[in-house]
C-alpha positions as CSV (number, residue, x, y, z in Angstrom):
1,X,-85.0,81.5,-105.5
2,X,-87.5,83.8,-106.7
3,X,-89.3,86.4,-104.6
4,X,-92.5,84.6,-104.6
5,X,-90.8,81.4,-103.2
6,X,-88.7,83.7,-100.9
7,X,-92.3,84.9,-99.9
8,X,-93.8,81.6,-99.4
9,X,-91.2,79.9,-97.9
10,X,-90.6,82.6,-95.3
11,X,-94.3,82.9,-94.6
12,X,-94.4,79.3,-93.7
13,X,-91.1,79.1,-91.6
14,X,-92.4,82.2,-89.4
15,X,-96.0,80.2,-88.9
16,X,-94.1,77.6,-88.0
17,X,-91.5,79.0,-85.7
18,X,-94.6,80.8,-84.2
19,X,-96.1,78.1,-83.6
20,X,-93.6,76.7,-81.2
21,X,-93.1,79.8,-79.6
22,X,-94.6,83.3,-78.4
23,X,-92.8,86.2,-80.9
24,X,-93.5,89.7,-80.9
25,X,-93.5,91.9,-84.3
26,X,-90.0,93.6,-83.6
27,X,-88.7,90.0,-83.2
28,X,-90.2,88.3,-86.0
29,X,-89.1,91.5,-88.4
30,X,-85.5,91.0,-87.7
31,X,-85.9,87.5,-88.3
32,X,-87.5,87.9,-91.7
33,X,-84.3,90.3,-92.2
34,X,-81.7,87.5,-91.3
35,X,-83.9,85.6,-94.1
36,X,-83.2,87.8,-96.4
37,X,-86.5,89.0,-96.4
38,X,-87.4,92.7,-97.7
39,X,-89.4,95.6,-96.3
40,X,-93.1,95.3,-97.9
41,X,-92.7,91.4,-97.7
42,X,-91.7,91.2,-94.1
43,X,-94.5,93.6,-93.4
44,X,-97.2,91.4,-95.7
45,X,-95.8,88.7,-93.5
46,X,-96.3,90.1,-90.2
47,X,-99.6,91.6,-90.7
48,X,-100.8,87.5,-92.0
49,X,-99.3,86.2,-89.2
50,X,-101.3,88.9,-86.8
51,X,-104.5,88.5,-88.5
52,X,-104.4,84.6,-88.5
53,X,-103.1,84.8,-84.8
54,X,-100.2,83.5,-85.0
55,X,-98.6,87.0,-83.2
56,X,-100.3,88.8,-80.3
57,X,-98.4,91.3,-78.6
58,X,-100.5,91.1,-75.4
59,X,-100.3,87.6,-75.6
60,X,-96.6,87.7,-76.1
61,X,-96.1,90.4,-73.1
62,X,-98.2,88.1,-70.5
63,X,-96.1,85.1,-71.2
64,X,-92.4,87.3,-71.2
65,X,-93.5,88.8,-68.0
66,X,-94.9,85.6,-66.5
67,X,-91.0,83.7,-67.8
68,X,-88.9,86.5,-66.5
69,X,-90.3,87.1,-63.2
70,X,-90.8,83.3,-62.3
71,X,-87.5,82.1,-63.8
72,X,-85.4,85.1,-64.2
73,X,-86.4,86.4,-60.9
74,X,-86.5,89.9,-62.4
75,X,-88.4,92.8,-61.2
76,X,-91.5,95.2,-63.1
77,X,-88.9,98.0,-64.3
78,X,-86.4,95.5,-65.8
79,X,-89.2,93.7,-67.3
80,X,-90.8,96.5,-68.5
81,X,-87.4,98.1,-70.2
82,X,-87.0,95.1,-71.8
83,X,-90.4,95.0,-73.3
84,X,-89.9,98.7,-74.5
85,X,-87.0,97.4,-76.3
86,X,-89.4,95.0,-78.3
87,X,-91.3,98.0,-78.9
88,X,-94.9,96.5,-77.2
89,X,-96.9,99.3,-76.6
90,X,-97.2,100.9,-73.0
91,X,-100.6,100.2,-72.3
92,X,-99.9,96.4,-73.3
93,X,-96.8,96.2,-70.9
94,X,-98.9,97.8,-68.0
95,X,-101.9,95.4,-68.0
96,X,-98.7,92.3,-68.9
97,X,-97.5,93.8,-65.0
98,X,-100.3,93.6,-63.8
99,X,-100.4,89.7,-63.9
100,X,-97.6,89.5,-61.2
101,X,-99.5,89.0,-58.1
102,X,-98.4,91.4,-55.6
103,X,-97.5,88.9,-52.7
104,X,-95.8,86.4,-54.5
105,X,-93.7,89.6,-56.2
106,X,-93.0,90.9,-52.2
107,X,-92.1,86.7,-51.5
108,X,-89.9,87.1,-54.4
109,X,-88.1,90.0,-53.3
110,X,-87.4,89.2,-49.8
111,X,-86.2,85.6,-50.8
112,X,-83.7,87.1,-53.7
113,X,-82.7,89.8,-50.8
114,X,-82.0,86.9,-47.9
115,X,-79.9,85.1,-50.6
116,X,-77.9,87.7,-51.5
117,X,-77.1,89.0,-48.1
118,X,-75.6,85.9,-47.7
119,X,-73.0,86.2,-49.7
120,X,-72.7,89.8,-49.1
121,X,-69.3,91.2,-47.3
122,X,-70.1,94.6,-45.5
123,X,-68.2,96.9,-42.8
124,X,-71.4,97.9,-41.6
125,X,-74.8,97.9,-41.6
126,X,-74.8,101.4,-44.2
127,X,-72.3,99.5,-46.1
128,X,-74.8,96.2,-46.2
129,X,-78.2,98.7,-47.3
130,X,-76.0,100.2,-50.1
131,X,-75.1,97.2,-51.7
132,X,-78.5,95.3,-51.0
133,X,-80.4,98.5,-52.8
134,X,-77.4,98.3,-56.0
135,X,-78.5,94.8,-56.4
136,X,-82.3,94.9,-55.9
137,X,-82.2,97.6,-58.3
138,X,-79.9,95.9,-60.6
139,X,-82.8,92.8,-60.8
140,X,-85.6,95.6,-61.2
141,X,-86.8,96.0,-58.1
142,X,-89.3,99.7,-57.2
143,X,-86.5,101.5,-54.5
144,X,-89.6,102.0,-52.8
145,X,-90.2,98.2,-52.3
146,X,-86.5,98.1,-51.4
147,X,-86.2,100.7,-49.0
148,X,-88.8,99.2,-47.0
149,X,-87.2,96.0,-47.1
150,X,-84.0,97.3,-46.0
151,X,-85.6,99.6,-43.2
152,X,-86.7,96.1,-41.5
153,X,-83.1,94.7,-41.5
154,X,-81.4,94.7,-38.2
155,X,-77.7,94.0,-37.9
């Protein structure tokens, strides 16, 4: 296959798989490397599919955040480490947070934290805290949030 029909063909598969689905940049350049797909034409390729639309970061960041935190259950710094990872710009990810609405992120919290105590075995109540923090912290949870959760429970 020549480069031009390389070109083509890969332009058309990304417009297509970006179609189905929300991709940032970072995710549709390593695809157009698995393609086989070099530098300046992965980068004429990502710029089209920018101008015509077909990739928007901020769109892309709203709809991550919005999956993640409703079906992941994961909290703003995990969420937002992972975006940093796709390389979307900081002030993208902060407005993308910003979508959460605050009480149903508190709701959220408190219902992954009642689960999990659970099925938590403790000695004690300090025992109980320190693992409930690990874990709200491992989902991405502020330690603020989580201490005052914690400070309510009574045991």
């Amino acid at each position: 296959m020549s480069e031009n029909e390389l070109y083509k063909t890969a332009l058309n598969k990304a417009m297509a798989q970006c179609s189905k689905r929300e991709y940032c940049c970072n995710d549709m350049r390593a695809k157009l490397e698995l393609w086989g797909v070099g530098n300046n034409d992965s980068e004429r390729i990502v710029s089209i599919l920018i101008k015509e639309n077909f990739i928007n970061e901020s769109r892309f960041a709203t709809a991550f955040v919005r999956d993640k935190f409703n079906f992941n259950k994961w909290g703003k710094i995990k969420i937002a480490s992972f975006l940093k990872i796709k390389k979307i710009p900081s002030d993208i990810i902060r407005s993308a947070l910003d979508t959460i609405d605050p009480s149903a992120y508190t709701k959220v919290l408190r219902e992954l934290m009642a689960v999990h105590r659970r099925n938590v075995k403790a000695k004690n109540k300090y025992d109980l805290k320190g693992k409930l923090l690990r874990y709200g912290q491992s989902k991405g949870f502020e330690s603020n949030l989580l201490y005052d959760l914690l400070n309510d429970i009574e045991d």
